[in-house]
KOLBAVEX-96018 format. One record per residue (C-alpha): residue in three letters; x, y, z. Coordinates in steps of 0.5 Angstrom, whole numbers, padded with zeros to 4 digits, always signed. Layout:
BEGIN
ALAXYZ...
This chain:
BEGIN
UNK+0000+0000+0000UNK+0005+0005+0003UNK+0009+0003-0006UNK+0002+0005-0008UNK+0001+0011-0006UNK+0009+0013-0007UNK+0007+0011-0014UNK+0002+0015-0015UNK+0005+0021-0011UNK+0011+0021-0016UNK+0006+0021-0023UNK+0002+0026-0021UNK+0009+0030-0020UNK+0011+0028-0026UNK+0004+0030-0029UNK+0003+0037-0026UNK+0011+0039-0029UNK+0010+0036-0035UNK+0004+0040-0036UNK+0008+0046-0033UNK+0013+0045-0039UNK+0008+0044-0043UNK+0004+0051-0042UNK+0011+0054-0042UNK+0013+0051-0049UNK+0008+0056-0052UNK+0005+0060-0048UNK+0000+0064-0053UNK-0003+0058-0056UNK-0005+0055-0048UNK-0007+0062-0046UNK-0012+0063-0051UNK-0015+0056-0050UNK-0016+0058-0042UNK-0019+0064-0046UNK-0024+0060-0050UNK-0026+0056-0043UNK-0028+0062-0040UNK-0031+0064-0046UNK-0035+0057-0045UNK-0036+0059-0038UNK-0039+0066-0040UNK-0044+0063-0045UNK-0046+0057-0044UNK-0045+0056-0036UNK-0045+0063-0032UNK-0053+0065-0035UNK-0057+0060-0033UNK-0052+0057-0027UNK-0051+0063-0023UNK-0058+0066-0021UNK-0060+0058-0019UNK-0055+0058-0014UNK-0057+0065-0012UNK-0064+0063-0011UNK-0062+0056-0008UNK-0059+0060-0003UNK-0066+0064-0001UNK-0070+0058-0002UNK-0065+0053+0003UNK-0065+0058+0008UNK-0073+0059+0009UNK-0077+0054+0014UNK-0081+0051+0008UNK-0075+0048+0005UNK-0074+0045+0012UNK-0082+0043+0012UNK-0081+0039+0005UNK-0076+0036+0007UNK-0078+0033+0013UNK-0083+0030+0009UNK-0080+0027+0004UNK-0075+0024+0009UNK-0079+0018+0011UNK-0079+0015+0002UNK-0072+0017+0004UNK-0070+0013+0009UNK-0075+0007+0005UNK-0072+0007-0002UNK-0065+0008-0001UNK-0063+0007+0007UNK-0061+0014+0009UNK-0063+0018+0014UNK-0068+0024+0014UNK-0063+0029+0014UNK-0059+0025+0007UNK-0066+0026+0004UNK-0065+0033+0005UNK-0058+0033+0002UNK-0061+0030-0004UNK-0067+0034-0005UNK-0061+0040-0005UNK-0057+0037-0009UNK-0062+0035-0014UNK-0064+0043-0015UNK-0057+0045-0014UNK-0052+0040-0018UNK-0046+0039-0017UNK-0042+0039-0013UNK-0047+0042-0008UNK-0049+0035-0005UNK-0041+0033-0003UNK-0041+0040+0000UNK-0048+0039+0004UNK-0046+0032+0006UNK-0039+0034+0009UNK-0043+0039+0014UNK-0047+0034+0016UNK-0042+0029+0016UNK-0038+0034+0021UNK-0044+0035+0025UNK-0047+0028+0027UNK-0042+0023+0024UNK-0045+0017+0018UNK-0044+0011+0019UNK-0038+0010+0012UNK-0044+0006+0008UNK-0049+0011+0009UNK-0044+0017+0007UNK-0042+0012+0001UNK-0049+0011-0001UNK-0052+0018+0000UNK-0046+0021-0004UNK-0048+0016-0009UNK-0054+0019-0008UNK-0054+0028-0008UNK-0049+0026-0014UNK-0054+0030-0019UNK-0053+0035-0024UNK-0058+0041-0023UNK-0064+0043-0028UNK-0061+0050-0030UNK-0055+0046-0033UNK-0058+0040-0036UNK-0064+0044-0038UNK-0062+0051-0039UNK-0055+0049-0041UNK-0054+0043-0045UNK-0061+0043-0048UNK-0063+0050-0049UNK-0057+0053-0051UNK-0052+0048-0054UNK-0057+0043-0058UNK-0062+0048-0059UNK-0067+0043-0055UNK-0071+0044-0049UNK-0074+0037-0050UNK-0067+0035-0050UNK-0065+0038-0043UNK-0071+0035-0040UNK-0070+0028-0043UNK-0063+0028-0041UNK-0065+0031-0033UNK-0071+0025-0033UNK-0065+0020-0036UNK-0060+0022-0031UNK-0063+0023-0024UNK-0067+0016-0026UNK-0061+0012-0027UNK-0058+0015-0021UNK-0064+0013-0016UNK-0064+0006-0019UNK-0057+0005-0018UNK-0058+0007-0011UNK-0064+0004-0010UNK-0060-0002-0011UNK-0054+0000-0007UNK-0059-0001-0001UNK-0059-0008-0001UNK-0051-0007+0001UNK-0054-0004+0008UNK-0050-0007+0014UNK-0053-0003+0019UNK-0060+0001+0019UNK-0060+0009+0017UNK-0058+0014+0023UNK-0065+0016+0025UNK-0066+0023+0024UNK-0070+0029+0022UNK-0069+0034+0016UNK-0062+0037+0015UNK-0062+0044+0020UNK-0062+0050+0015UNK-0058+0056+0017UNK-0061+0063+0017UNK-0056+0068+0018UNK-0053+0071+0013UNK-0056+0078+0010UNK-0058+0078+0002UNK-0051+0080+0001UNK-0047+0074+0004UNK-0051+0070+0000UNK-0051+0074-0007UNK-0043+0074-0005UNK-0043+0066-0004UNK-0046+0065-0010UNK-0041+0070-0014UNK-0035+0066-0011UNK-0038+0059-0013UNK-0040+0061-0020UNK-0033+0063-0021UNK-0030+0056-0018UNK-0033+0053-0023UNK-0031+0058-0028UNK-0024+0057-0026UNK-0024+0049-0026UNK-0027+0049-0033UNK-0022+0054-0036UNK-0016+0050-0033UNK-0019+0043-0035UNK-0021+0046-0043UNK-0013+0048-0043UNK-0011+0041-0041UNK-0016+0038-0045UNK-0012+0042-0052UNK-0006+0040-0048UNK-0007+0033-0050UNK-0010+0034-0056UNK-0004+0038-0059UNK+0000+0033-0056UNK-0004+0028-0060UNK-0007+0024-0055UNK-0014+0025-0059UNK-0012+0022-0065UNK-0013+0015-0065UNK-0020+0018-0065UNK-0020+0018-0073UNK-0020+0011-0073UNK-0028+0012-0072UNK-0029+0015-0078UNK-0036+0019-0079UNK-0035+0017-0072UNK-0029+0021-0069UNK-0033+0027-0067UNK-0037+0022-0062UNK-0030+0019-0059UNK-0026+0026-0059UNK-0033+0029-0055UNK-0033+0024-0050UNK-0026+0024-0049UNK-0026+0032-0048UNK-0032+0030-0043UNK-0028+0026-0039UNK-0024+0031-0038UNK-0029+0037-0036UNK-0037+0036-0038UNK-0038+0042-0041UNK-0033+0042-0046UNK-0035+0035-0048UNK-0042+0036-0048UNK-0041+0044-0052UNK-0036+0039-0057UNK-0042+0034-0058UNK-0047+0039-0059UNK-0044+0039-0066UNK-0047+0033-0068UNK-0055+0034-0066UNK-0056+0026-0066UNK-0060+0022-0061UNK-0053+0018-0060UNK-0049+0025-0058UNK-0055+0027-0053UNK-0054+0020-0050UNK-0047+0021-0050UNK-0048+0028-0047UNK-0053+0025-0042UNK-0048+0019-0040UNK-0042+0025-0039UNK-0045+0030-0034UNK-0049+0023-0030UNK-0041+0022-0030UNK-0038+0028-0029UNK-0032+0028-0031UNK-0025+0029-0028UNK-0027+0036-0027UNK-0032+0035-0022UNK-0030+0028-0020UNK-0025+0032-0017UNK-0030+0037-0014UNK-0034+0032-0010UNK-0027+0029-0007UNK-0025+0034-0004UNK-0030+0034+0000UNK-0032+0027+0000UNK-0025+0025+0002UNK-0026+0027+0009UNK-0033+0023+0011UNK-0029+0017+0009UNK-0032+0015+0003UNK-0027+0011-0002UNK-0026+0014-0008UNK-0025+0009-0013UNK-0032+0005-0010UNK-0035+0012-0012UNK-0032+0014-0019UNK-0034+0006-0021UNK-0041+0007-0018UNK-0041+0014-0021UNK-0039+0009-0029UNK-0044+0006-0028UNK-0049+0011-0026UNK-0047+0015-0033UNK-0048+0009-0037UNK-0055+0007-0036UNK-0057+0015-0036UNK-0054+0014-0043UNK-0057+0008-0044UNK-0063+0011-0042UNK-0063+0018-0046UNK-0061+0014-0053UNK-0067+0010-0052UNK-0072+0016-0050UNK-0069+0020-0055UNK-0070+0015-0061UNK-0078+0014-0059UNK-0079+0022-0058UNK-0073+0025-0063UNK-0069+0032-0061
């Protein structure tokens, strides 16, 4: 274990100053490529993500929100074995997106400690995309389709509460009893508004680094290979920016408005992507969930959501 994790340390070194030597080799050509993830950012993520979070915000902070929570937690606690409180992570997580639920868990896990079965499965759980994103982000504005978005959003969160349901079953204790997830309600409207300014720009930040490292590997040829598919390479070279960071992914993928390119679409954002893998585990990390249990489950998550979404966009059409 203790080679493992030297190994591992000693390639991600490698990898950061290559990438280093990499950006350094031709600076322009990188900084413009940040330039064209923030661009991404502006257009097609900042308009419908920003006011979301703000209105989330509000919303949260409101007894009501705490009311409806409590009254959902009892279909929680039966479908997928978490407590009251995890129900409430996941309804946050669902209005929010990402990585809203591994921040709310890792409060809650801070406040009363979960079981590590019960972190796993309500991770696996308040891992969702939010409506704004899949509706407003990549179904309006990127394939031009509010159809499309919906699809893609009752795709997503199906396959995401089907595999969770099932995850129940791997339960070795019973839900931590619990009401709703306490809200706070101090703050005055400017804190939230700052809040809301300060993750937006997180997100944007994250995008942009991660659209440069993705025209890193694609000008050191690491996306060539994709020409092997023929008709089919902007498919291969959209999921593989994809992995790397959604937004781009799914912005390359848009280019082809087919069933198949929305699915693929689907299956990236119910993944996430290294970008927002990334995101959750900063905070997942510290409540014990295990991240190569998590990025699996979240695989599986992102290929039923594309199976799902294929299947719903060929009967309704785009």
């Amino acid at each position: 274990m203790y080679i493992a994790k030297k190994t591992l340390s000693f390639l991600f070194t490698a990898l950061i100053l290559i990438a280093f030597a990499v950006f350094l080799s031709e600076p322009a050509r990188y900084s413009e490529s940040v330039l064209k993830g923030i661009s991404l950012w502006a257009v097609s993520v900042l308009p419908a993500t920003f006011p979301l979070l703000f209105l989330t915000a509000l919303i949260t902070s409101r007894r009501a929100f705490t009311k409806l929570s409590g009254k959902i937690s009892p279909l929680t606690q039966k479908l997928f074995r978490v407590s009251g409180a995890g129900g409430s992570v996941a309804v946050l997580a669902a209005l929010s997106g990402y990585p809203v639920g591994a921040r709310t868990l890792l409060d809650l896990y801070e406040k009363s400690p979960y079981d590590k079965s019960e972190a796993f499965r309500l991770a696996c759980l308040a891992s969702t995309s939010g409506p704004s994103f899949l509706v407003g982000v990549v179904g309006s504005m990127m394939f031009e389709s509010a159809k499309a978005g919906w699809i893609m959003l009752f795709s997503h969160l199906f396959a995401i509460y089907i595999v969770c349901f099932v995850l129940r079953f791997t339960a070795h204790s019973r839900p931590i009893a619990g009401g709703v997830l306490p809200v706070r309600q101090d703050g005055t409207l400017f804190d939230k508004i700052w809040s809301s300014v300060v993750s937006v720009l997180c997100v944007g930040g994250l995008i942009a680094l991660f659209y440069c490292f993705a025209d890193m590997l694609a000008n050191l040829g690491l996306f060539s290979f994709t020409s092997v598919f023929g008709e089919n390479a902007l498919y291969a070279e959209g999921v593989l920016r994809g992995l790397m960071e959604m937004t781009t992914g799914c912005a390359a993928l848009s280019e082809v408005k087919t069933p198949l390119a929305v699915a693929l679409a689907c299956f990236l954002v119910t993944f996430g992507g290294l970008c927002v893998i990334m995101q959750q585990l900063s905070f997942l990390s510290r409540t014990g969930v295990r991240s190569a249990p998590f990025i699996a489950v979240k695989f599986l998550q992102g290929l039923l959501a594309g199976a799902i979404c294929f299947l719903l966009m060929t009967l309704f059409g785009i």
